[in-house]
C-alpha positions as CSV (number, residue, x, y, z in Angstrom):
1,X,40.6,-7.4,0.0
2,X,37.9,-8.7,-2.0
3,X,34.6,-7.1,-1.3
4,X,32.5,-9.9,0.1
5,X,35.2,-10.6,2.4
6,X,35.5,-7.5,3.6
7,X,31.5,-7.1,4.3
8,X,32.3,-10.7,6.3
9,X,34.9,-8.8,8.3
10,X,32.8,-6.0,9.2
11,X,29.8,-8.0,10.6
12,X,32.6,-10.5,12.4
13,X,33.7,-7.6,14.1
14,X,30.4,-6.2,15.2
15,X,29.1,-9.8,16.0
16,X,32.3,-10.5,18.1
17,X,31.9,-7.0,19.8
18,X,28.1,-7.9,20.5
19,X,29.2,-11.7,22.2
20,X,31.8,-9.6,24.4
21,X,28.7,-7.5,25.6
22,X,29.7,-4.5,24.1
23,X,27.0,-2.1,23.8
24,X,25.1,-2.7,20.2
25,X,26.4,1.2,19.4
26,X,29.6,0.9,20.0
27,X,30.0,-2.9,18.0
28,X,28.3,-1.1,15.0
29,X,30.3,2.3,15.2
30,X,33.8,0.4,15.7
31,X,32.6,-2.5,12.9
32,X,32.0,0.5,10.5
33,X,34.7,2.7,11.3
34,X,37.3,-0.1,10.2
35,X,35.6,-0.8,6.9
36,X,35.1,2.9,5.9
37,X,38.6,3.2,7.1
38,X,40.2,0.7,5.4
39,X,38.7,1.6,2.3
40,X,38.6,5.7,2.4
41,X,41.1,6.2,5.0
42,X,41.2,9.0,7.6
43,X,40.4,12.3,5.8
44,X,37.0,10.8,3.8
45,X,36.1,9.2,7.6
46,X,36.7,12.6,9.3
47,X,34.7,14.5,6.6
48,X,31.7,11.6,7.1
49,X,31.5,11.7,10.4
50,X,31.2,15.5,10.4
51,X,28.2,16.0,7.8
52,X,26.5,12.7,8.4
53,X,26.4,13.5,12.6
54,X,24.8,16.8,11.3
55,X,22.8,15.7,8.7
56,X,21.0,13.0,11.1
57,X,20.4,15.0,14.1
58,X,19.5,17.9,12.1
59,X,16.2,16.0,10.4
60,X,13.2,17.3,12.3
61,X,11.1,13.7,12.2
62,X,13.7,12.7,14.8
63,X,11.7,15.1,17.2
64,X,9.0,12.7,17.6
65,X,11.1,9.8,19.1
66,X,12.2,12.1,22.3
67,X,8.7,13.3,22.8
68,X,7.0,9.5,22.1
69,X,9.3,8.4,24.8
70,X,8.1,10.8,27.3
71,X,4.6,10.3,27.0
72,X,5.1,6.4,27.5
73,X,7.0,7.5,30.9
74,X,4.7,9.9,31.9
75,X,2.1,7.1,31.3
76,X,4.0,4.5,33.2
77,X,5.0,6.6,36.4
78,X,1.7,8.2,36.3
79,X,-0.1,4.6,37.2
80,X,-2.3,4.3,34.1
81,X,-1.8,0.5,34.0
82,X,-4.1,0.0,37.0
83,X,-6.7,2.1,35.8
84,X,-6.5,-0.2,32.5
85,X,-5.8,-3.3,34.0
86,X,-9.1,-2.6,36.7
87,X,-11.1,-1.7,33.8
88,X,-9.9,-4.8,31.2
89,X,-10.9,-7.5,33.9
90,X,-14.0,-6.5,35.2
91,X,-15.0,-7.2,31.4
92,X,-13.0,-10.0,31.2
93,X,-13.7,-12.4,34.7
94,X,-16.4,-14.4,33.3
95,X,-14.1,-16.0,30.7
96,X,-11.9,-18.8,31.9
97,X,-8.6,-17.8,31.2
98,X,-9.9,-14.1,32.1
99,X,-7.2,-12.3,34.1
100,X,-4.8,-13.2,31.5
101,X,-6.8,-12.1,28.6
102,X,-7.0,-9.1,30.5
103,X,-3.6,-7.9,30.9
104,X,-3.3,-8.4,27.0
105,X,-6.2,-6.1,26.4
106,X,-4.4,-4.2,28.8
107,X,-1.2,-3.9,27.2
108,X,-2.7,-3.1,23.9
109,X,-4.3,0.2,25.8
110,X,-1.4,1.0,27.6
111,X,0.5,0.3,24.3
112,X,-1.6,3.2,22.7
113,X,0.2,5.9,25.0
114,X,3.4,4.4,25.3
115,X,5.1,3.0,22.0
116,X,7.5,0.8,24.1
117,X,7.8,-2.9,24.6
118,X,9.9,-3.2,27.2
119,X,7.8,-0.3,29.3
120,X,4.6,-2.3,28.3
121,X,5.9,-5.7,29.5
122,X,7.2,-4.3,32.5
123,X,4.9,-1.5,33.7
124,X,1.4,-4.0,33.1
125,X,3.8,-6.6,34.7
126,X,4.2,-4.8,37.7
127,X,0.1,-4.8,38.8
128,X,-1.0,-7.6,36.3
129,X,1.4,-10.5,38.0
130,X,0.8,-10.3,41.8
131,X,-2.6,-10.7,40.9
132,X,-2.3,-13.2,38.7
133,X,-0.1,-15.2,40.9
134,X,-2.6,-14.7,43.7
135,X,-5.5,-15.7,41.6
136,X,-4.1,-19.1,40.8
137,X,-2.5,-18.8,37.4
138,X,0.7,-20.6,36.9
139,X,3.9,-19.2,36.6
140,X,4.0,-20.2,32.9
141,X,1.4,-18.2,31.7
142,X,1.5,-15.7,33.7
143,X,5.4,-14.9,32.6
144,X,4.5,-15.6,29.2
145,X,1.2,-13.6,29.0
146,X,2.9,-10.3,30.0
147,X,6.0,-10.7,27.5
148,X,3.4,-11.6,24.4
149,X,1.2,-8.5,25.6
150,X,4.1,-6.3,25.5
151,X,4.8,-6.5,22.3
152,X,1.4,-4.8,21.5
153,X,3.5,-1.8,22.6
154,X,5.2,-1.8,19.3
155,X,2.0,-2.9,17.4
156,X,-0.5,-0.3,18.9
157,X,0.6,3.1,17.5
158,X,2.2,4.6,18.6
159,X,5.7,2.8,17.9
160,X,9.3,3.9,18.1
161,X,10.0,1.3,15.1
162,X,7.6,2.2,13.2
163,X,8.8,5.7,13.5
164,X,12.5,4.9,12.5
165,X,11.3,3.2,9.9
166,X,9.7,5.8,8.5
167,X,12.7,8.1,9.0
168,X,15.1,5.8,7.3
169,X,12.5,5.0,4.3
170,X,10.9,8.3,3.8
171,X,7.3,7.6,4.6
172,X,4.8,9.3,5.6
173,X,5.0,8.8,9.7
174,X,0.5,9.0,10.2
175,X,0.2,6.4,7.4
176,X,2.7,4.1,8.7
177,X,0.8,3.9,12.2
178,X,-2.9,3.8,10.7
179,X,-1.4,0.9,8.8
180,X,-0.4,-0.8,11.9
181,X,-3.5,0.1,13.4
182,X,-4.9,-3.5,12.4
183,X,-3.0,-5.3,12.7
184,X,-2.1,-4.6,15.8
185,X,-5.8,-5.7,16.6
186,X,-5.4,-8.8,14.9
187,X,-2.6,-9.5,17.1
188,X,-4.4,-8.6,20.0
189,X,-7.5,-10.9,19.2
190,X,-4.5,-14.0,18.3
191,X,-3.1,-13.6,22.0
192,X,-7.0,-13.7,23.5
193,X,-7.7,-17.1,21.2
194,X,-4.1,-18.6,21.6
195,X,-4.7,-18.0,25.9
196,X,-8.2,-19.7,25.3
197,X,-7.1,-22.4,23.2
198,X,-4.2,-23.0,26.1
199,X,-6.3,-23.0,29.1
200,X,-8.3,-25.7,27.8
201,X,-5.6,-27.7,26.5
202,X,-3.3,-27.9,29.5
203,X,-4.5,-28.4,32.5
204,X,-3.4,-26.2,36.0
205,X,-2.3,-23.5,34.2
206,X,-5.4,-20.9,35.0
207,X,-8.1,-21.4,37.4
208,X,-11.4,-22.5,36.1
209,X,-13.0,-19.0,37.3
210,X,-11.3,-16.2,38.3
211,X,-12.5,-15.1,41.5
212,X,-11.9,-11.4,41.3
213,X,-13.1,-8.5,44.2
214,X,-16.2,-6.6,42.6
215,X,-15.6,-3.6,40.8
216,X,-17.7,-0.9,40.4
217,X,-17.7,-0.3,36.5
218,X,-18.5,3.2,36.6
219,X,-15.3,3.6,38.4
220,X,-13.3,1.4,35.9
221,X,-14.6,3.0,33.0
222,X,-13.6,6.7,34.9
223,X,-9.9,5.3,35.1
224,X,-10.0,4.7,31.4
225,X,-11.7,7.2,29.7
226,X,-9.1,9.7,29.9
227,X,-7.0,7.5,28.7
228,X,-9.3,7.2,25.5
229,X,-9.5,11.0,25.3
230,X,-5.8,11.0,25.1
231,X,-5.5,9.2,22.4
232,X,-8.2,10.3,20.3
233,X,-7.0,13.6,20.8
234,X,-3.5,12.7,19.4
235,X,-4.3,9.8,16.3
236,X,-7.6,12.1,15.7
237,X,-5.3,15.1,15.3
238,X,-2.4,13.2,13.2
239,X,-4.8,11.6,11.1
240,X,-7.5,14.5,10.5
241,X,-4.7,16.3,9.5
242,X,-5.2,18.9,12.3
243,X,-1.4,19.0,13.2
244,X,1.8,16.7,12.2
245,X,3.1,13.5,14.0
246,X,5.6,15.7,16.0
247,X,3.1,17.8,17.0
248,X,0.6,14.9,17.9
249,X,3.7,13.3,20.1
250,X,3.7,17.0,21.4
251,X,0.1,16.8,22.3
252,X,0.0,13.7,24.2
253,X,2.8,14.2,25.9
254,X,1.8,17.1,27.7
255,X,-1.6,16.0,27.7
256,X,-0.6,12.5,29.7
257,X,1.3,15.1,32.2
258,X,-1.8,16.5,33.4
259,X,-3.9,13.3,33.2
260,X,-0.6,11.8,35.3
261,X,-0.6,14.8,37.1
262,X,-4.9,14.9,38.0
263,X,-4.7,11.2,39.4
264,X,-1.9,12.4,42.1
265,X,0.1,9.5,40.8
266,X,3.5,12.1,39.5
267,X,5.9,13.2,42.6
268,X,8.1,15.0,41.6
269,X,10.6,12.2,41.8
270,X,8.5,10.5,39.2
271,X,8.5,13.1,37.1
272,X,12.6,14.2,37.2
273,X,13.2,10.2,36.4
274,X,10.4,10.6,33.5
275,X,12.2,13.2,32.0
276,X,15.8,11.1,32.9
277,X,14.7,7.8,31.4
278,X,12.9,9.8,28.3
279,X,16.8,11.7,27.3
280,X,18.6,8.2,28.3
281,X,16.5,6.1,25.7
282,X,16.6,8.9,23.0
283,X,20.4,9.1,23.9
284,X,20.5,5.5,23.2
285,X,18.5,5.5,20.2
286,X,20.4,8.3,18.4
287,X,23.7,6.7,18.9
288,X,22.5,3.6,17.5
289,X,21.3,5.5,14.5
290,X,24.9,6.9,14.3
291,X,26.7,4.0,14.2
292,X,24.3,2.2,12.0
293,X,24.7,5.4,10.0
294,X,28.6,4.5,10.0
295,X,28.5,0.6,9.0
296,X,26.1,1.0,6.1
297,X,28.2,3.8,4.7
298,X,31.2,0.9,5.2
299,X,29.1,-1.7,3.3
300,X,27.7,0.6,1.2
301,X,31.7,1.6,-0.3
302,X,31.8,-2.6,-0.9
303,X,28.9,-2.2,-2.9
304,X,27.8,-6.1,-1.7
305,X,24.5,-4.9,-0.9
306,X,24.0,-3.5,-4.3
307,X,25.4,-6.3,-5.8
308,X,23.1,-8.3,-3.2
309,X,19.8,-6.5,-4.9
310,X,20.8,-7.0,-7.9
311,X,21.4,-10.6,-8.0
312,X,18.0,-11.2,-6.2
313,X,16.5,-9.3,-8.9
314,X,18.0,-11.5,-11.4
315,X,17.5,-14.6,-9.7
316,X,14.4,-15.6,-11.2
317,X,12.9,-16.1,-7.7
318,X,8.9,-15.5,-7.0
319,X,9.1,-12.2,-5.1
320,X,7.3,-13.7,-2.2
321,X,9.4,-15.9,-1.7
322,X,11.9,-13.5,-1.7
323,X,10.0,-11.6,1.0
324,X,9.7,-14.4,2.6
325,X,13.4,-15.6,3.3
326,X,13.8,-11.7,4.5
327,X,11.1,-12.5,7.2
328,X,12.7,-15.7,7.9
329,X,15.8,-13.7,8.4
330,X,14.3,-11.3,11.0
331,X,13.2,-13.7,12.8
332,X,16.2,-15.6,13.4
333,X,18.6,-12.4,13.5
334,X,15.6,-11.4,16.4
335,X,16.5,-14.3,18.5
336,X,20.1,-12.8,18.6
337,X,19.4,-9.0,18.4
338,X,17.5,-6.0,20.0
339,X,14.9,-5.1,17.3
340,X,16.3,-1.1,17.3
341,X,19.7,-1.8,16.0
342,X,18.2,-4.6,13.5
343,X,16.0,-2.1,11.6
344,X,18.7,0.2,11.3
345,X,21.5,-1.6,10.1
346,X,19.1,-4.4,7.5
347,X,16.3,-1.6,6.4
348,X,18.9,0.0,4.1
349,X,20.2,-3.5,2.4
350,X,16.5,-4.8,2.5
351,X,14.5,-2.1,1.3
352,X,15.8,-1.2,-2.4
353,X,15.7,-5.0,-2.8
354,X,11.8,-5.0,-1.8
355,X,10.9,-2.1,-3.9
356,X,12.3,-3.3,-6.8
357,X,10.2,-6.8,-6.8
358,X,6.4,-7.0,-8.1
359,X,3.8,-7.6,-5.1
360,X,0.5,-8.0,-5.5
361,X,0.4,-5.0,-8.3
362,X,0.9,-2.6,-5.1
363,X,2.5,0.8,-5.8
364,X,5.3,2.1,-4.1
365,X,4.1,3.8,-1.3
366,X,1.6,0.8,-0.8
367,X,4.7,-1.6,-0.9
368,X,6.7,0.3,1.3
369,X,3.8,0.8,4.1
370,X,3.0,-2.9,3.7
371,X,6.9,-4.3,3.8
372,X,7.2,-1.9,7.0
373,X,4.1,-3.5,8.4
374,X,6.0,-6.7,8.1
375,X,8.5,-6.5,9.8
376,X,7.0,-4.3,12.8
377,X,5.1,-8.2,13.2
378,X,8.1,-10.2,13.0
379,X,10.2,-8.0,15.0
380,X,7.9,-8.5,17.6
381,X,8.5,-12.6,17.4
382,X,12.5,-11.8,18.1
383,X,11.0,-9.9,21.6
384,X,9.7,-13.5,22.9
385,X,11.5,-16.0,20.7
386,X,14.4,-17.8,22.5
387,X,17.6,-17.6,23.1
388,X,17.2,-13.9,23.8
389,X,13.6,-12.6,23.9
390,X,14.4,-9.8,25.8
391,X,10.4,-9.4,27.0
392,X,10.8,-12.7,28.0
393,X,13.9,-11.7,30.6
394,X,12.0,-8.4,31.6
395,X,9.0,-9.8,32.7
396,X,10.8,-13.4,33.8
397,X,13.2,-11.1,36.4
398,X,10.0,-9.4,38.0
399,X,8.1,-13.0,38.4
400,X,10.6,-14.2,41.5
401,X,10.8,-18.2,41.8
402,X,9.8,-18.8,37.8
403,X,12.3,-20.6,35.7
404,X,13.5,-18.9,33.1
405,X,12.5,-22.4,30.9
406,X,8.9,-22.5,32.0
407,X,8.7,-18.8,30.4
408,X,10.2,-19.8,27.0
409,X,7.5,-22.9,27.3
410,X,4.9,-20.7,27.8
411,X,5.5,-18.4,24.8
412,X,5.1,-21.1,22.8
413,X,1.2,-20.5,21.9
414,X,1.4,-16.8,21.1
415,X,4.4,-17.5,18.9
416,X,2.4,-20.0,17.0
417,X,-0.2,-16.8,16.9
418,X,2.6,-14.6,15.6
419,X,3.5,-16.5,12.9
420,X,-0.2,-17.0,11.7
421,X,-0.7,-13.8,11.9
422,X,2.5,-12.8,9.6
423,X,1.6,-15.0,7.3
424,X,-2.1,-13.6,6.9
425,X,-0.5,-10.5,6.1
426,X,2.3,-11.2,4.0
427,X,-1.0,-12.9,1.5
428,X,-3.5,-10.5,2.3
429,X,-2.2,-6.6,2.5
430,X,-5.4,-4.8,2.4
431,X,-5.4,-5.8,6.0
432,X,-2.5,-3.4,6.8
433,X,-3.5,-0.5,3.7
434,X,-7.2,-0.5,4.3
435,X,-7.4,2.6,6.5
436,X,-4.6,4.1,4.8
437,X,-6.9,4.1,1.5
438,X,-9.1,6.8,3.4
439,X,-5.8,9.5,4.0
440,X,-5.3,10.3,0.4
């Protein structure tokens, strides 16, 4: 079988496996096992699957994922998106529009101990949308506010992509996340204009003053300041170069247990499903990474995506247009995908072809801090872009009575945001390797 064709095969099968609801694991470790298979055969497969199982779960970055994911649960059954949420619209109730701007600056705090869309979305959901709802705002925005917001979770360090990303490209894990750092500020401010912009433009949609129950500031800013402590203590640490990202991911942890633990927020039923929900995402994570592991081994024998580097190389195209199309493509294989299994299985076919263009006169590390950058922004347009946008569906399933259309319409402004916002830092990367400059 001719190569190409047989790289074809191995996505049909995966893809077919993945429109049969078959978990994104299993399509990847069944699509891989039949091209290594047919092109190795059984003793070359067995010998893979024992070293590279081994040599995966053996690499001590992957220590930070498990203990990332337990200080976002700790956060989130330890009630800290109250404290945020109280805090973010007493500043924010003069402003028309307010509440909602207010559970994005939300999200983006609660994003800075969690690393976790989904939990972001859902956790600010759960005390942002009653009292949205009750405060007049329609179910549009509302819906839509909360799915854009939780995507901070990824874009706020810290961020379980970010981190696999690092793994898979061997960069440095505390220079990944201070590159995000702005960006994910710069998305922040896009959501607060693009809700502005919206409230003004369409009628109905938010009040035209939030008429919110006084809150005592000093009490607000109480709730949050631990929260600040936290993660000073941990990005302080990581980035002073007091101890390593595992051990920062260490540190917060534990330190959110006590702050979860101090507020009288963590039963002991909170905590067992904290530690539950932590091991079944890791679980989930890791058995992604094997079967992505598996296919690109499979399409690696084909050599197509070497072949594939090569010809762009050749092509004569500009290189940002090059990097371009590859944004383009993650954004439409987003609409389809879980952002997880996409980095894993396109990072390894993308990234050789990335290094080897000419951008901007970067240097490699530069280049592959600012390409990872990239994508963590347009991976977070496939979380709200239809037909999947699985914040979208998270935060749509909590808001009872809203259509599931009125949700996609609503997205609508913060997706224009998104892609403004890609854009300004596919031209201009000093915005994502300015704070970096001050780690070497």
């Amino acid at each position: 079988m001719e190569p190409i064709t047989l790289s074809l095969l191995i996505f049909g099968i995966m893809i077919a496996l993945m429109v049969v609801r078959v978990p994104i694991a299993v399509a990847m470790f069944v699509a891989g096992t039949t091209g290594y298979l047919m092109q190795a055969g059984w003793l070359p497969y067995a010998n893979f699957l024992k070293t590279q199982t081994y040599s995966r779960f053996s690499n001590y970055d992957l220590s930070v994922i498990p203990l990332f994911l337990l200080m976002g649960q700790f956060a989130t059954h330890g009630g800290l998106s109250r404290a945020l949420f109280a805090f973010t619209n007493s500043l924010m109730s003069r402003v028309r529009g307010g509440m909602a701007m207010a559970a994005v600056i939300a999200c983006a705090a609660f994003g800075a101990v969690c690393g976790s869309s989904v939990a972001t979305a859902a956790t600010v959901g759960t005390v942002a949308l009653p009292e949205m709802t009750r405060h007049g705002y329609s179910g549009r925005l509302t819906t839509a506010t909360l799915a854009a917001g939780g995507t901070l979770g990824i874009m706020i360090p810290p961020s379980v992509i970010l981190v696999i990303y690092a793994i898979l490209t061997e960069q440095n894990i505390a220079k990944l996340f201070a590159a995000a750092m702005i960006p994910g500020l710069i998305a922040m401010l896009g959501y607060l204009v693009a809700i502005a912009i919206y409230v003004r433009l369409v009628p109905g949609q938010a009040p035209e003053r939030d008429e919110i129950e006084k809150v005592d500031m000093r009490d607000a800013v109480a709730g949050l300041l631990p929260i600040g402590v936290i993660f000073l203590l941990v990005f302080g640490g990581i980035y002073g170069g007091v101890f390593t990202p595992t051990e920062g991911a260490a540190v917060g942890a534990v330190s959110t247990l006590l702050l979860a633990f101090a507020r009288g927020e963590l039963t002991r039923h909170k905590l067992a499903a904290s530690f539950y929900q932590a091991a079944e995402s890791s679980a989930m994570i890791f058995l992604i990474f094997i079967g992505a592991d598996l296919m690109n081994s499979a399409l690696a024998l084909t050599q197509v995506p070497t072949q594939l580097a090569q010809a762009v190389g050749e092509s004569g195209l500009p290189p940002l247009a090059i990097v371009g199309a590859i944004l383009v493509f993650y954004i439409v294989l987003g609409c389809v995908m879980d952002e997880l299994s996409m980095i894993l299985l396109t990072v390894p076919i993308f990234f050789p072809m990335v290094m080897g263009l000419e951008l901007w006169g970067l240097d490699p590390t530069g280049k592959a801090i600012w390409f990872g950058v990239l994508i963590l922004m347009v991976v977070g347009i496939g979380l709200i872009a239809p037909p999947v946008g699985l914040n979208v569906y998270i935060v749509n399933g909590l808001a009872k009575g809203v259509p599931i259309g009125e949700s996609y319409r609503g997205v609508v402004p913060f997706l224009v945001s998104d892609l403004l916002r890609t854009l300004l830092l596919l031209f201009v990367p000093s915005l994502s390797l300015f704070l970096v400059g001050f780690m070497d």
